[in-house]
C-alpha angles and dihedrals in degrees: 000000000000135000120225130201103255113204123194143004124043087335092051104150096002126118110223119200120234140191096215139355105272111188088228129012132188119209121186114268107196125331099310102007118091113197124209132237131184124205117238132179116237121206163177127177114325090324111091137164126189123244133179115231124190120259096240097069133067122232091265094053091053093054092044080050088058099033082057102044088055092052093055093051093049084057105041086047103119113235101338091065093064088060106045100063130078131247088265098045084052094057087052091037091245104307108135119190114289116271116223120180 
């Protein structure tokens, strides 16, 4: 069984694990509510993962919710974050302009 990067909703950030790659899934979303999500393929270059994205959210929002996310996790780094920015990303902690695809 595999676990697959789940963005968005009430799963936003959590790796599910499933038995097999359904094109859609609901998950339950509170006692009596279900959420969607719909299987993409993310990739670069010839290398590529699946994800499930909510339904609410394009394609675009999905990859600025990652951007984002990874962002987040350079800064909040202990330690290792201080050293790994420039002189200018310092003096933004860190915040670079907002990548839109």
């Amino acid at each position: 069984m595999r676990s697959y990067l789940f963005i968005g909703g009430g799963k936003d950030g959590l790796r599910i694990p499933l038995a097999d790659e359904p094109g859609a899934i609901q998950l339950p979303a509170g006692a009596t509510e279900k959420e969607t999500y719909v299987r993409e393929t993310l990739s670069v270059g010839d290398a590529s993962i699946y994800i499930y994205r909510h339904e609410s959210l394009t394609p675009k929002q999905v990859l600025n919710l990652l951007i984002e996310s990874y962002k987040a996790w350079c800064v909040n780094r202990p330690a290792v974050a201080a050293e790994s920015f420039s002189e200018s990303e310092k003096a933004t902690n860190g915040k670079a302009g907002r990548l839109v695809a």
